[in-house]
Predicted model as a PDB file, atoms N, CA, C, CB and O in Angstrom, pLDDT in the B-factor column:
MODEL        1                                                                  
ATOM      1  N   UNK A   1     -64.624  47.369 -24.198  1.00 80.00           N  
ATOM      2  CA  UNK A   1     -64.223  45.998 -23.942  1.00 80.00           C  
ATOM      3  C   UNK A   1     -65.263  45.078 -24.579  1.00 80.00           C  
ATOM      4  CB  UNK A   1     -64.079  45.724 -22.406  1.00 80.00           C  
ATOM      5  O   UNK A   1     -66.432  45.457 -24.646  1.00 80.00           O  
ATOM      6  N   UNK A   2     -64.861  43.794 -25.087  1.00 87.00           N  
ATOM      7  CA  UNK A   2     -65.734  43.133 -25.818  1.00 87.00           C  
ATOM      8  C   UNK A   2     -66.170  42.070 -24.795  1.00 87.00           C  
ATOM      9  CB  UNK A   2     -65.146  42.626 -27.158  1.00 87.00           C  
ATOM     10  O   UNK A   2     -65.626  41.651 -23.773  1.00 87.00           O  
ATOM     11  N   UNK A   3     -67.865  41.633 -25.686  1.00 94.00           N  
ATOM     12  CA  UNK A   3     -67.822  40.486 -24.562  1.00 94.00           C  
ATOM     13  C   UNK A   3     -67.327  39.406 -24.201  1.00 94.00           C  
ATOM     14  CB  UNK A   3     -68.531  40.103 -24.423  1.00 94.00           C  
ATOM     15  O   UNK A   3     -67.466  38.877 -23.098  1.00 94.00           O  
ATOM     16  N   UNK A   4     -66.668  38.984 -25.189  1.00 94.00           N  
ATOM     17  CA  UNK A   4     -65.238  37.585 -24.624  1.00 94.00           C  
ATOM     18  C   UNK A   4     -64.467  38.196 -24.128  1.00 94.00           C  
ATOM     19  CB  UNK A   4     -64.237  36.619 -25.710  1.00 94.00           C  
ATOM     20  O   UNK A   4     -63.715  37.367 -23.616  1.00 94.00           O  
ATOM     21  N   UNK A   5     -64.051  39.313 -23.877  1.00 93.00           N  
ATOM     22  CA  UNK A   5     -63.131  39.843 -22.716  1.00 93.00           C  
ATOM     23  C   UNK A   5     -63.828  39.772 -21.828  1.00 93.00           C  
ATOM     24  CB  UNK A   5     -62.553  41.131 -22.715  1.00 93.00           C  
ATOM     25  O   UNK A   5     -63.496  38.790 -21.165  1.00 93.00           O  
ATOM     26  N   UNK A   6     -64.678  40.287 -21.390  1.00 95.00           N  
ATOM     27  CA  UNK A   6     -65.511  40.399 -20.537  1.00 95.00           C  
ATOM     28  C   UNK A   6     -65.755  39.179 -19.690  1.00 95.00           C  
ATOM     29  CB  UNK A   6     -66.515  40.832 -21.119  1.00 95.00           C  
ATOM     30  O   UNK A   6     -65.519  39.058 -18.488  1.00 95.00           O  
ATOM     31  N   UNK A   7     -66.411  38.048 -20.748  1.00 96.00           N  
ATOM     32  CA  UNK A   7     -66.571  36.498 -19.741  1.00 96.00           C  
ATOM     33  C   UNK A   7     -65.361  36.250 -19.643  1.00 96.00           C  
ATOM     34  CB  UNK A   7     -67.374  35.033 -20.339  1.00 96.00           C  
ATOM     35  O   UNK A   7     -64.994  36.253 -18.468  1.00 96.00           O  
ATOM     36  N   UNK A   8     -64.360  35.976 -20.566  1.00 94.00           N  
ATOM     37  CA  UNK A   8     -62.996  35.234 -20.007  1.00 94.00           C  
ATOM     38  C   UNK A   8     -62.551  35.969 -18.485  1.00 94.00           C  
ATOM     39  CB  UNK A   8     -61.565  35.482 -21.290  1.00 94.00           C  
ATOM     40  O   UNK A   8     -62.079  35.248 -17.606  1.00 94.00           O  
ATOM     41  N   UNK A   9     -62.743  37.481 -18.247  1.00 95.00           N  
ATOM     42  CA  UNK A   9     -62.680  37.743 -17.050  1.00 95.00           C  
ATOM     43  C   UNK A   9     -62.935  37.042 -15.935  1.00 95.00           C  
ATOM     44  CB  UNK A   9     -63.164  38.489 -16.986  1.00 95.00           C  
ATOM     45  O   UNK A   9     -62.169  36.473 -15.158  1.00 95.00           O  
ATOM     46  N   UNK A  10     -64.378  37.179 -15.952  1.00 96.00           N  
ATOM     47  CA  UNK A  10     -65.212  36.413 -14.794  1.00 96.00           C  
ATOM     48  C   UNK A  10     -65.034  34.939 -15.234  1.00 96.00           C  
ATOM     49  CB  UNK A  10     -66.973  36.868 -14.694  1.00 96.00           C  
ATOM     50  O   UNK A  10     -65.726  34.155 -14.584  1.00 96.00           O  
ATOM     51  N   UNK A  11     -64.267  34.403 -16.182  1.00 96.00           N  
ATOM     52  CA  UNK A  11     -63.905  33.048 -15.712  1.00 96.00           C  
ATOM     53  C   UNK A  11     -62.859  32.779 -15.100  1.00 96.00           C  
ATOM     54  CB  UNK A  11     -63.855  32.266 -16.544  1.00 96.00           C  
ATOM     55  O   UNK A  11     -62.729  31.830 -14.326  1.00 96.00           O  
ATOM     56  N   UNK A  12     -61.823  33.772 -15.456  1.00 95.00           N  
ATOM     57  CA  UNK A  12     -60.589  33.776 -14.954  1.00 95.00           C  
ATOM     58  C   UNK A  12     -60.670  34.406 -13.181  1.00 95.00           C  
ATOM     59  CB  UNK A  12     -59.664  34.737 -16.081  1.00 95.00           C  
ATOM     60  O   UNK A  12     -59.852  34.109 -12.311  1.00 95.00           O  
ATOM     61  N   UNK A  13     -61.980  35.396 -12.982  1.00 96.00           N  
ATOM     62  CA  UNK A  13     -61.815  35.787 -11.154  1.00 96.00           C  
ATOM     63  C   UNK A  13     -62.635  33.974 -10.913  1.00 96.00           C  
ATOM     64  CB  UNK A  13     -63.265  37.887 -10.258  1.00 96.00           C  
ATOM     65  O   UNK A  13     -62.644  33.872  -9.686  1.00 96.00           O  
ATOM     66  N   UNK A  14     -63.169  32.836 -11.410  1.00 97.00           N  
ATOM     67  CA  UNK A  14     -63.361  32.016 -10.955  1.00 97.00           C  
ATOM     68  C   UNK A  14     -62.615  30.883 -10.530  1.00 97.00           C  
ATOM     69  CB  UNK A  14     -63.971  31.917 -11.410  1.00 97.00           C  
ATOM     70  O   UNK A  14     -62.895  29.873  -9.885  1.00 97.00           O  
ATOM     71  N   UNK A  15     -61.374  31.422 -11.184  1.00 96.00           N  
ATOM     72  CA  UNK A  15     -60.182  30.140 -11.018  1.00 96.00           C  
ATOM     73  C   UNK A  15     -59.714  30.997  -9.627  1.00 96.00           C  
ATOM     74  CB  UNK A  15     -58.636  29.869 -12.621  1.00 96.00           C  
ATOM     75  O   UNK A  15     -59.816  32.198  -9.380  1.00 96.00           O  
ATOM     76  N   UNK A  16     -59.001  29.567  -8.595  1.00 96.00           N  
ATOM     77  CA  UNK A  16     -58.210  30.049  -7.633  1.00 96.00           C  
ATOM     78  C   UNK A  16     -56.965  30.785  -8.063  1.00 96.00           C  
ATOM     79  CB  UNK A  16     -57.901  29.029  -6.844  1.00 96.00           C  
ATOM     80  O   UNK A  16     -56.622  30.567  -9.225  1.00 96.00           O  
ATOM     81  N   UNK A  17     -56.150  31.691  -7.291  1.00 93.00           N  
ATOM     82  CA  UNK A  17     -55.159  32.338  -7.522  1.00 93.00           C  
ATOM     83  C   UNK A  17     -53.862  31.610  -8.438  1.00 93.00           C  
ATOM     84  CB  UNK A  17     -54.855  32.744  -6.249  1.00 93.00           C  
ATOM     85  O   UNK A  17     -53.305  32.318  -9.277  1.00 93.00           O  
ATOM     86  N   UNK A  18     -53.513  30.505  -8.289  1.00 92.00           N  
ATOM     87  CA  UNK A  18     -52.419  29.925  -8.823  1.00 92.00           C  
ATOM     88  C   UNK A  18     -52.918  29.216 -10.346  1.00 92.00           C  
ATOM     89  CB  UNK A  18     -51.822  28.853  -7.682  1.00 92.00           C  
ATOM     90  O   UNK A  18     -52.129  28.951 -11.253  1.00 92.00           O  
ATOM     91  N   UNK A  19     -54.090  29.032 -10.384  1.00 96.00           N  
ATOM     92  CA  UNK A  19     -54.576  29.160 -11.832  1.00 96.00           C  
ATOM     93  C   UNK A  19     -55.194  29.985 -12.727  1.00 96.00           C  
ATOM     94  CB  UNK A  19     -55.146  28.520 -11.984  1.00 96.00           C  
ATOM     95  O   UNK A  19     -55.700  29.725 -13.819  1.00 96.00           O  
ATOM     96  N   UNK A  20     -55.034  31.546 -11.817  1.00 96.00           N  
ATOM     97  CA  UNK A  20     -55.310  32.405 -12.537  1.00 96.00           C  
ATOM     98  C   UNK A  20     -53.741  32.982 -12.799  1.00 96.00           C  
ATOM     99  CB  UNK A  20     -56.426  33.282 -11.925  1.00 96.00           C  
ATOM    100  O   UNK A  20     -53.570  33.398 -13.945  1.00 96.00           O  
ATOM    101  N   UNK A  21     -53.003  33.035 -12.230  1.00 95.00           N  
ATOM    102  CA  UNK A  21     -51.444  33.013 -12.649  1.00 95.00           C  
ATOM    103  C   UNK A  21     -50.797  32.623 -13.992  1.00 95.00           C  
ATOM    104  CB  UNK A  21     -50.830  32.149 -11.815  1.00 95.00           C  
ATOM    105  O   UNK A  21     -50.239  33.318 -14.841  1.00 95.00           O  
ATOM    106  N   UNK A  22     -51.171  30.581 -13.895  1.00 95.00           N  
ATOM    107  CA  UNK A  22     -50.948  30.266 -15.391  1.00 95.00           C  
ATOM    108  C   UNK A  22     -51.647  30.571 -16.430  1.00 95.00           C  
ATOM    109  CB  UNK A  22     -50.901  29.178 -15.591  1.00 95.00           C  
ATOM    110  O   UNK A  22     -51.195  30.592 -17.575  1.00 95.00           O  
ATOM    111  N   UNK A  23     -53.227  30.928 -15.990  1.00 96.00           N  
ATOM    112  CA  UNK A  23     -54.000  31.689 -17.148  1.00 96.00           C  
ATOM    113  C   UNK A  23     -53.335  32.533 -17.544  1.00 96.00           C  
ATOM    114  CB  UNK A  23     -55.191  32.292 -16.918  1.00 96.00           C  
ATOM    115  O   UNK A  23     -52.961  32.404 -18.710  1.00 96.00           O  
ATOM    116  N   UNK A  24     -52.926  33.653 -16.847  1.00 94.00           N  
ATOM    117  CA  UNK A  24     -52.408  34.897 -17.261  1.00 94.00           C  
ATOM    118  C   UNK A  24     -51.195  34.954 -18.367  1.00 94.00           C  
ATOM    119  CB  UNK A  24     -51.982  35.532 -16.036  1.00 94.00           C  
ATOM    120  O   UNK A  24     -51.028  35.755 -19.287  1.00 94.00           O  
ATOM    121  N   UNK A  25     -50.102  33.394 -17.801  1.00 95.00           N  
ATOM    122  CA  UNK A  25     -48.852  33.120 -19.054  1.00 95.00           C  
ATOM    123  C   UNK A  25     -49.619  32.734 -20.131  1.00 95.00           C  
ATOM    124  CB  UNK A  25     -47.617  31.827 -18.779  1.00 95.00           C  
ATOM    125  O   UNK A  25     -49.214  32.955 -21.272  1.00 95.00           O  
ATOM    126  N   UNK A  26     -50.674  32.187 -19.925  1.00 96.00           N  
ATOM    127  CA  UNK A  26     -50.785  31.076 -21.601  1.00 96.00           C  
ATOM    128  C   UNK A  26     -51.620  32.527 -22.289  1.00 96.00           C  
ATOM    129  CB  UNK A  26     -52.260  28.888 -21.547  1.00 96.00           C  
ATOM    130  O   UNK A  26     -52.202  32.346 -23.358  1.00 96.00           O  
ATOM    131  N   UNK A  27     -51.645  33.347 -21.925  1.00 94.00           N  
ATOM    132  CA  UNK A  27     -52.468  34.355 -22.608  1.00 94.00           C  
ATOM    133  C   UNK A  27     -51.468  35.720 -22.731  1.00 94.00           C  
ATOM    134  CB  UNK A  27     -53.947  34.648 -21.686  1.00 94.00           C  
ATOM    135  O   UNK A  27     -51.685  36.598 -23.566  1.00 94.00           O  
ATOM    136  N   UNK A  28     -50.703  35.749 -22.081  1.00 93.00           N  
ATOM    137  CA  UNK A  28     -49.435  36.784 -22.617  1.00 93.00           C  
ATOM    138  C   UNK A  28     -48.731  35.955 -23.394  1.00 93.00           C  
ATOM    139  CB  UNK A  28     -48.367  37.466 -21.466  1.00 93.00           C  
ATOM    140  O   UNK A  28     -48.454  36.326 -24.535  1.00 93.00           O  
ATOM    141  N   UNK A  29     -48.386  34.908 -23.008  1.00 95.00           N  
ATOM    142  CA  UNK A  29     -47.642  33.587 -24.609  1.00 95.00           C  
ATOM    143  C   UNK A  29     -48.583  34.411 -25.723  1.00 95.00           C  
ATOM    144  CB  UNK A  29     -48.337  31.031 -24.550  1.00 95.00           C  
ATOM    145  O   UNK A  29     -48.279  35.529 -26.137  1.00 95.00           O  
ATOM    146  N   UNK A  30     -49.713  33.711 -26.116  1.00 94.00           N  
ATOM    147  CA  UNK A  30     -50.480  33.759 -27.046  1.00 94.00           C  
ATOM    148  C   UNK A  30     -50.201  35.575 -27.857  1.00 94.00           C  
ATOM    149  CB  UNK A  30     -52.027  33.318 -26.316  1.00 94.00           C  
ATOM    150  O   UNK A  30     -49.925  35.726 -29.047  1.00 94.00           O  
ATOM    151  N   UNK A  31     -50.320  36.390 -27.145  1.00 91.00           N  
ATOM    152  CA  UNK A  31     -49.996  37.637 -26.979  1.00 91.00           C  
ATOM    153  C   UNK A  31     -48.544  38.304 -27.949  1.00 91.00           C  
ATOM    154  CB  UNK A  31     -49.829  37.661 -25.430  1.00 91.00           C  
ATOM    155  O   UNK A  31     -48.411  39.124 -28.857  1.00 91.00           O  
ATOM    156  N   UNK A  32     -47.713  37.495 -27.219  1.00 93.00           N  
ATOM    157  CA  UNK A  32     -45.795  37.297 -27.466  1.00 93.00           C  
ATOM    158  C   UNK A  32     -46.160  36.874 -29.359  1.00 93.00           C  
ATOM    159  CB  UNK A  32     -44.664  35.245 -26.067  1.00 93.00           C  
ATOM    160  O   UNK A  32     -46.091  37.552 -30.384  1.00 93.00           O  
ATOM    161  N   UNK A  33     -46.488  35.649 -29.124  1.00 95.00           N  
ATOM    162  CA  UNK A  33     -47.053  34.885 -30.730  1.00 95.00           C  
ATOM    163  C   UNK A  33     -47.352  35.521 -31.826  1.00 95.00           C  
ATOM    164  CB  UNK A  33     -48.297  34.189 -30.707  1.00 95.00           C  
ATOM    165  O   UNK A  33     -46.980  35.427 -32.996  1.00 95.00           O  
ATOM    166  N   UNK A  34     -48.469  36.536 -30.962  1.00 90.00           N  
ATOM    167  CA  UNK A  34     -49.226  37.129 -31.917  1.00 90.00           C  
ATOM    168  C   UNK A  34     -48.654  38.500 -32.323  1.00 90.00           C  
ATOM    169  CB  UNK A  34     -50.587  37.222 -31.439  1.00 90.00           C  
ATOM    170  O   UNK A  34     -48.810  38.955 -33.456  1.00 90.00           O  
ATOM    171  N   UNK A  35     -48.042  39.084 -31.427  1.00 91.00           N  
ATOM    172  CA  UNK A  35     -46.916  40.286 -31.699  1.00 91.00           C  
ATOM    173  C   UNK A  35     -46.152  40.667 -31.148  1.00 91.00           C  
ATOM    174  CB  UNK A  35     -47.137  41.246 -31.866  1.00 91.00           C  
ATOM    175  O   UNK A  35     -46.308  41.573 -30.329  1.00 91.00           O  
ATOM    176  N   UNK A  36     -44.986  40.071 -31.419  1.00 90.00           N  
ATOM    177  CA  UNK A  36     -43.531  39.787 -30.641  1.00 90.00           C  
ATOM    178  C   UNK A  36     -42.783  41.145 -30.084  1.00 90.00           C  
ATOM    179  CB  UNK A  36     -42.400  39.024 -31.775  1.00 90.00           C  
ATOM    180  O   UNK A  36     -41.916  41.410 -29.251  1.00 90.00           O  
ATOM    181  N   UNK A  37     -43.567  41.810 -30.967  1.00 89.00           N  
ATOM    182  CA  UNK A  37     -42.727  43.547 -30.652  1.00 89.00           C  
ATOM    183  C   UNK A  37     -43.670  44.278 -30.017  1.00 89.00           C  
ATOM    184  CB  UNK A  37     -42.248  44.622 -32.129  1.00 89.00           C  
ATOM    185  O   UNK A  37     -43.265  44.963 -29.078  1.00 89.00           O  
ATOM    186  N   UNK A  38     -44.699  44.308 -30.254  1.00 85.00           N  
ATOM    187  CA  UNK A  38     -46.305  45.008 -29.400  1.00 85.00           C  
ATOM    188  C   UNK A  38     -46.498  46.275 -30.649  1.00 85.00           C  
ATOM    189  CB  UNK A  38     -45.974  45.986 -27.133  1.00 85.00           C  
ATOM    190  O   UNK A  38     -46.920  47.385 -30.324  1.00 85.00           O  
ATOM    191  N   UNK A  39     -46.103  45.918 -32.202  1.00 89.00           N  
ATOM    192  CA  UNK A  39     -46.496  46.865 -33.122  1.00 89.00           C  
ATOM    193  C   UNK A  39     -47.574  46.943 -33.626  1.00 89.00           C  
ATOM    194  CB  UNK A  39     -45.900  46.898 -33.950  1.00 89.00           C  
ATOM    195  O   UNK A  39     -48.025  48.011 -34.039  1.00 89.00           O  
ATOM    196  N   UNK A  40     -48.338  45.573 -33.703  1.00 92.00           N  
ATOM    197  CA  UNK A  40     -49.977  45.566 -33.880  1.00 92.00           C  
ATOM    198  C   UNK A  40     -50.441  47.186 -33.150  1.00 92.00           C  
ATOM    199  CB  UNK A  40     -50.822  43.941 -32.826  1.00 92.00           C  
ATOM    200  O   UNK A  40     -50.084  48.007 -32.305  1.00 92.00           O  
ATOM    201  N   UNK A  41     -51.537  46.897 -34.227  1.00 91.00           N  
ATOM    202  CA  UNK A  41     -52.255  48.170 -33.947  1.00 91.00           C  
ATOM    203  C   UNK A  41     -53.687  47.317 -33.333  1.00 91.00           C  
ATOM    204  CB  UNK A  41     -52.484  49.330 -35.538  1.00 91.00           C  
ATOM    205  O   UNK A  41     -54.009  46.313 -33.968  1.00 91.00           O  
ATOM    206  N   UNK A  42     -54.535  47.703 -32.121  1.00 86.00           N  
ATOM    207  CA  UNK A  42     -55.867  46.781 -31.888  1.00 86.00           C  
ATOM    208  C   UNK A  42     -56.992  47.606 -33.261  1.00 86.00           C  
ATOM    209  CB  UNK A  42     -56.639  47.030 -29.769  1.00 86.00           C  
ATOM    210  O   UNK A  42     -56.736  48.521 -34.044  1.00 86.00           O  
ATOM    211  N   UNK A  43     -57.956  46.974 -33.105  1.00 88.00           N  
ATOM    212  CA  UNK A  43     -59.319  47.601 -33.861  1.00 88.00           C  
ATOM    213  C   UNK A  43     -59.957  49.043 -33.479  1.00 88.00           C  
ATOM    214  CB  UNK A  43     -60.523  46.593 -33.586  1.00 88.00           C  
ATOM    215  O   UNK A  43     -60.883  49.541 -34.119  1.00 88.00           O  
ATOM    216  N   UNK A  44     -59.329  49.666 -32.325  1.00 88.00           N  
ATOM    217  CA  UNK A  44     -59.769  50.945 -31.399  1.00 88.00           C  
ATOM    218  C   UNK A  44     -58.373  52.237 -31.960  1.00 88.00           C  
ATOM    219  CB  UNK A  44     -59.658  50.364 -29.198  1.00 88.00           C  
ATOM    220  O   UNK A  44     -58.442  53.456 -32.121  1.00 88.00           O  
ATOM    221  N   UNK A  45     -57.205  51.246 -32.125  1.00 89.00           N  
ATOM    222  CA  UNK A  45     -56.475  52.142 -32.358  1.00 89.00           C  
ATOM    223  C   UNK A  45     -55.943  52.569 -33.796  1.00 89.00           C  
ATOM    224  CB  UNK A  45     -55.656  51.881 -31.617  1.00 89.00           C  
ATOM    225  O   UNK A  45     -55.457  53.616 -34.223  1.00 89.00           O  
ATOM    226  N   UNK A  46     -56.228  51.343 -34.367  1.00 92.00           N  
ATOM    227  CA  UNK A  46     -56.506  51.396 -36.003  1.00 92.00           C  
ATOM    228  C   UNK A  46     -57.764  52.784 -36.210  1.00 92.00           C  
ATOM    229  CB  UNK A  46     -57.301  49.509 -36.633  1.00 92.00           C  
ATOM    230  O   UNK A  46     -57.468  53.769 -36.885  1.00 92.00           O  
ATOM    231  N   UNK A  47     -58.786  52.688 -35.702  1.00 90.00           N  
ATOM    232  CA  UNK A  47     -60.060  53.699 -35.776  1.00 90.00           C  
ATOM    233  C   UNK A  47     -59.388  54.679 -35.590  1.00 90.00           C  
ATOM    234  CB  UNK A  47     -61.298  53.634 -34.793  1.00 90.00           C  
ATOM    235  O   UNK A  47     -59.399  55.294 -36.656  1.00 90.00           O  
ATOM    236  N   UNK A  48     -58.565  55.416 -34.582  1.00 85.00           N  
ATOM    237  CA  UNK A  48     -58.260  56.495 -33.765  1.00 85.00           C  
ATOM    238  C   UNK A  48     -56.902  56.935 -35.348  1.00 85.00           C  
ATOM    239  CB  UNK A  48     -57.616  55.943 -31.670  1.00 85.00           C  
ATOM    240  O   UNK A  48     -56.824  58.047 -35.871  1.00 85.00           O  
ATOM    241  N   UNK A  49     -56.484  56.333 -35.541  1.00 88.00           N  
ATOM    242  CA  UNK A  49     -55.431  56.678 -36.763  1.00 88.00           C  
ATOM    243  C   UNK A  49     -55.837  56.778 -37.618  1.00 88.00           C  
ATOM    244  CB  UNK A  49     -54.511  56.006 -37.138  1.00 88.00           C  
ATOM    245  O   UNK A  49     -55.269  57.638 -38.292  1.00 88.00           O  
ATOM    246  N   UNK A  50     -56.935  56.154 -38.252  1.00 89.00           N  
ATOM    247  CA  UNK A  50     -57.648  56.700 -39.483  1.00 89.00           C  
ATOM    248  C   UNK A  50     -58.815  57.914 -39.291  1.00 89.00           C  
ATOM    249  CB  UNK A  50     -58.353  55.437 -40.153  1.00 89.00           C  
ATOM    250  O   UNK A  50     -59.511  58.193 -40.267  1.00 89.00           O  
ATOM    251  N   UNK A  51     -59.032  58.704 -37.870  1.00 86.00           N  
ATOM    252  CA  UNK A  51     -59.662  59.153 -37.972  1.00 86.00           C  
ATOM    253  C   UNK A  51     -58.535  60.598 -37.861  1.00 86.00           C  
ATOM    254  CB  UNK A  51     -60.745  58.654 -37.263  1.00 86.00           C  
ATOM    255  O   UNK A  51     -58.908  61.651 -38.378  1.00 86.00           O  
ATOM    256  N   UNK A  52     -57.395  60.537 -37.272  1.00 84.00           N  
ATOM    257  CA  UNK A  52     -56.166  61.278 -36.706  1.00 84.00           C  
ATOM    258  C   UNK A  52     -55.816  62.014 -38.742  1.00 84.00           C  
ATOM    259  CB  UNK A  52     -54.533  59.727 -35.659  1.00 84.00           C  
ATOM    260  O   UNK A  52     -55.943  63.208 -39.012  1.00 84.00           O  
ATOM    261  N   UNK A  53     -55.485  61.150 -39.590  1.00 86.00           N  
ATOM    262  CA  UNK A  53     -55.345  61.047 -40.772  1.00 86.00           C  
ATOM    263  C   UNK A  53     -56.147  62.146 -41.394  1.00 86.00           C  
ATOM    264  CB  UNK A  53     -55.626  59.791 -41.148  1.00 86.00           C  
ATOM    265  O   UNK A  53     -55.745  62.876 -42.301  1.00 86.00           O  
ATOM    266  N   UNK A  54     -57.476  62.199 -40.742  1.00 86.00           N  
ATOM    267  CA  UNK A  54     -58.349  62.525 -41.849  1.00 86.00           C  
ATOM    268  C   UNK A  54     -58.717  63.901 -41.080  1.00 86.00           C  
ATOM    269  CB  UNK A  54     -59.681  61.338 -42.263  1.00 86.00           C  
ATOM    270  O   UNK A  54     -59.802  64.467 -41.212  1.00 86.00           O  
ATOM    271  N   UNK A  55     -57.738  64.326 -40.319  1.00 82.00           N  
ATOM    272  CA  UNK A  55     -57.583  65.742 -39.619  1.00 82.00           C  
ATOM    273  C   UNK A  55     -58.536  65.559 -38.371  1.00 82.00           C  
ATOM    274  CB  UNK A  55     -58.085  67.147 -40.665  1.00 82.00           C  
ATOM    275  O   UNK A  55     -58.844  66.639 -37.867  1.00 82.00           O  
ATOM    276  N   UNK A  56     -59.177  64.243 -37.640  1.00 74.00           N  
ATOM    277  CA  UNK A  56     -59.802  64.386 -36.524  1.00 74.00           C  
ATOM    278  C   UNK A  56     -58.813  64.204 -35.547  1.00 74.00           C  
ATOM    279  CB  UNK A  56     -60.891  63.567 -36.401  1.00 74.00           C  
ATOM    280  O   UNK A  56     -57.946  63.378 -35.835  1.00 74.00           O  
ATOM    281  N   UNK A  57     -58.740  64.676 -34.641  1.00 74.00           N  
ATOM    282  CA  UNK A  57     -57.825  64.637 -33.374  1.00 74.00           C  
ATOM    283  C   UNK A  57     -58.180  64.104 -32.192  1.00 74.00           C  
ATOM    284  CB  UNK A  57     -57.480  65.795 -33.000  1.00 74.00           C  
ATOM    285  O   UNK A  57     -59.316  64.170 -31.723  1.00 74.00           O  
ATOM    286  N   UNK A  58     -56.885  63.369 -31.488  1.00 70.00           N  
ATOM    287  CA  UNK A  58     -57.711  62.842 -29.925  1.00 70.00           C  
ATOM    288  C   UNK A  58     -57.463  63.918 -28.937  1.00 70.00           C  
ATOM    289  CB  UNK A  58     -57.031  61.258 -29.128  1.00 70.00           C  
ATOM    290  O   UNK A  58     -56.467  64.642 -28.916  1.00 70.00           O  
ATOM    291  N   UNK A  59     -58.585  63.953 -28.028  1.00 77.00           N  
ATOM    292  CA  UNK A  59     -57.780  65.060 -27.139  1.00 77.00           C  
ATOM    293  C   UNK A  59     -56.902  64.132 -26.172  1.00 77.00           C  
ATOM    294  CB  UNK A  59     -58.903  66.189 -26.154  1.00 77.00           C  
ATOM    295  O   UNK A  59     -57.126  62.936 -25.988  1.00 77.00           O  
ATOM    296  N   UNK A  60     -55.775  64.935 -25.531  1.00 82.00           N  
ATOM    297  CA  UNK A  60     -54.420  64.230 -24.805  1.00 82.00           C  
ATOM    298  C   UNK A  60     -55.127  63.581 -23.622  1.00 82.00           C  
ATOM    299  CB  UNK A  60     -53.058  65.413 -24.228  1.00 82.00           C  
ATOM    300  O   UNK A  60     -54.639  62.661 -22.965  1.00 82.00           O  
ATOM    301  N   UNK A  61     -56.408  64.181 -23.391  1.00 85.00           N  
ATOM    302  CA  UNK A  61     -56.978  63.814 -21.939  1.00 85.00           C  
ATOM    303  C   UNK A  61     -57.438  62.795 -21.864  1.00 85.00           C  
ATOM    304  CB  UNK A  61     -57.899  64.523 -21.395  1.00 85.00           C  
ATOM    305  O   UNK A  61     -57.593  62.268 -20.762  1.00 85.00           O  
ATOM    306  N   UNK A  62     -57.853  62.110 -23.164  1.00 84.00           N  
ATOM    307  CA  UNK A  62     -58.625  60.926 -23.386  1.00 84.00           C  
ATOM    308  C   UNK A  62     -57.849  60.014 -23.643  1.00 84.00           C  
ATOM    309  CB  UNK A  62     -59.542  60.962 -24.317  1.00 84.00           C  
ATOM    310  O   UNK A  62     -58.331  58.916 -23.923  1.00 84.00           O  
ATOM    311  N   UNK A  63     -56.341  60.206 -23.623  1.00 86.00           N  
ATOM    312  CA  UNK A  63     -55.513  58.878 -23.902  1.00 86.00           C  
ATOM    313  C   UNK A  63     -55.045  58.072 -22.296  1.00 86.00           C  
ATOM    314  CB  UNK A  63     -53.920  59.410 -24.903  1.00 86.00           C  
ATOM    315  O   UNK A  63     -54.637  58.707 -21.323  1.00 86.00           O  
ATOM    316  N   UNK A  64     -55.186  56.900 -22.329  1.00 87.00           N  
ATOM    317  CA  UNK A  64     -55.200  56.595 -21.034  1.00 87.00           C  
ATOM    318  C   UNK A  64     -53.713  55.896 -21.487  1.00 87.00           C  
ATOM    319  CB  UNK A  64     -56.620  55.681 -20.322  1.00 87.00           C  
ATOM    320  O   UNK A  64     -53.693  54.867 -22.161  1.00 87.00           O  
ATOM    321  N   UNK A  65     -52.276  56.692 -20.961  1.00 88.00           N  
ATOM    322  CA  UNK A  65     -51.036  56.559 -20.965  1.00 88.00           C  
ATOM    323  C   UNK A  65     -50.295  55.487 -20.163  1.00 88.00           C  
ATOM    324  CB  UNK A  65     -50.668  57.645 -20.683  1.00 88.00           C  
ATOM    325  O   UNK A  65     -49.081  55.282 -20.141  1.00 88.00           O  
ATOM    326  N   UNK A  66     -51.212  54.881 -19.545  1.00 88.00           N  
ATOM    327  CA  UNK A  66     -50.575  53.594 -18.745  1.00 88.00           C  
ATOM    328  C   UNK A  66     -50.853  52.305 -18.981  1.00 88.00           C  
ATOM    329  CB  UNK A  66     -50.841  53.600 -17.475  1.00 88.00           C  
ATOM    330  O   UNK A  66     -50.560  51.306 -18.325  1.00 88.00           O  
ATOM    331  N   UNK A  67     -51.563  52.450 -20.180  1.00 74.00           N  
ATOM    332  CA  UNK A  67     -51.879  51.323 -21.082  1.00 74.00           C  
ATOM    333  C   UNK A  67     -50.938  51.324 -22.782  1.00 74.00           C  
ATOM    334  CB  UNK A  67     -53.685  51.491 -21.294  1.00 74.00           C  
ATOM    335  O   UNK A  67     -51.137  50.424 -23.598  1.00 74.00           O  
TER     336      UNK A  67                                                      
ENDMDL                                                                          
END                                                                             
């Protein structure tokens, strides 16, 4: 996790509940914007495919499937 994930967190547990709510839309909006289908690849999973490519493998145990 990076560290602007990280602070936007703890700014977002600083807002009361109903403005951490609309935080949450204007940042799945932004999200929607940015990839309407969820085909982006992030910078972790781009790595993991070019390393998959080049005959390195993930093990199944290390994929966290509910993400």
């Amino acid at each position: 996790m990076s560290d602007t994930v990280k602070e936007s967190i703890s700014l977002l547990e600083m807002l009361p509940d109903s403005e951490q709510s609309l935080a949450y839309e204007f940042i799945k909006r932004l999200v929607l914007a940015w990839d309407p289908d969820y085909t982006k690849l992030t910078p972790v999973e781009t790595a993991r495919l070019e390393a998959a490519e080049k005959g390195e493998y993930i093990n199944a145990e290390d994929i966290d499937w509910d993400n």
